[in-house]
N, C-alpha and C positions, 0 to 999 in steps of 0.2 A: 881728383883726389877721392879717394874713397872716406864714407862718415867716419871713421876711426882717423883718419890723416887729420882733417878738415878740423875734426878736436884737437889731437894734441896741437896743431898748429895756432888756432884761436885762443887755446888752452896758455901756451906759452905769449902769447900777444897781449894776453891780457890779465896775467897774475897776479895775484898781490904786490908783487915787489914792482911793477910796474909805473912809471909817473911820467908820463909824456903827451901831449896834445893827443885829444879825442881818442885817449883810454877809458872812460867812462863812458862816450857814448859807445864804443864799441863794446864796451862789457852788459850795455843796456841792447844793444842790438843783436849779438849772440842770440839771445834769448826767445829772438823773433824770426829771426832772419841769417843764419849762418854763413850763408853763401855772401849777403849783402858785408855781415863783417868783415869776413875774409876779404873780400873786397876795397874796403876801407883800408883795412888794416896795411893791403898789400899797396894799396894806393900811399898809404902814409912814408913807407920803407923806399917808392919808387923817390919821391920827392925828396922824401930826407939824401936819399944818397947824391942825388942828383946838386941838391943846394951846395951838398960837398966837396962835389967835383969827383967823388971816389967812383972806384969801377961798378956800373950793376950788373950784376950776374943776370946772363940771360934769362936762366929759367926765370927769375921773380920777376921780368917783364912779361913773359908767356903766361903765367901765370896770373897773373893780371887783367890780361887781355883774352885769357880764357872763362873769367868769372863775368867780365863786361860783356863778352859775347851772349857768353848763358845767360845774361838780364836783359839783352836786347831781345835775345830769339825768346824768350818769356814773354816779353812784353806787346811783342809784334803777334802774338798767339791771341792776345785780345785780353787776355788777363789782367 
């Protein structure tokens, strides 16, 4: 995702009209950490769908597992 996607995406995750478990902390988290929200955020859509039994679209899995990659290869950097 390029910074323009990664916004409007978090952007919409987390807007006023929003009210859903760890919407606050992800609106506290943006602010620090974008990549990490994103993360959460997409972590919360992979479970909600899954609790439902509804189909997940691949990408929001890839997705997913493309931002947990980026925090392991972060983290394994020594950072």
């Amino acid at each position: 995702m390029t910074m323009l996607e990664k916004i409007v995406f978090i952007a919409d995750a987390t807007e006023k009209g929003r009210k859903y478990r760890n919407v606050n902390k992800l609106r506290k988290l943006l602010v620090t950490d974008i990549d990490a929200a994103i993360e959460l955020s997409l972590s919360g859509t992979v479970s909600y769908i899954i609790s439902k039994e509804e189909t997940l679209f691949p990408d929001t899995v890839a997705a997913l597992e493309y931002f947990r990659a980026k925090k392991r290869d972060f983290q394994t950097e020594g950072f």
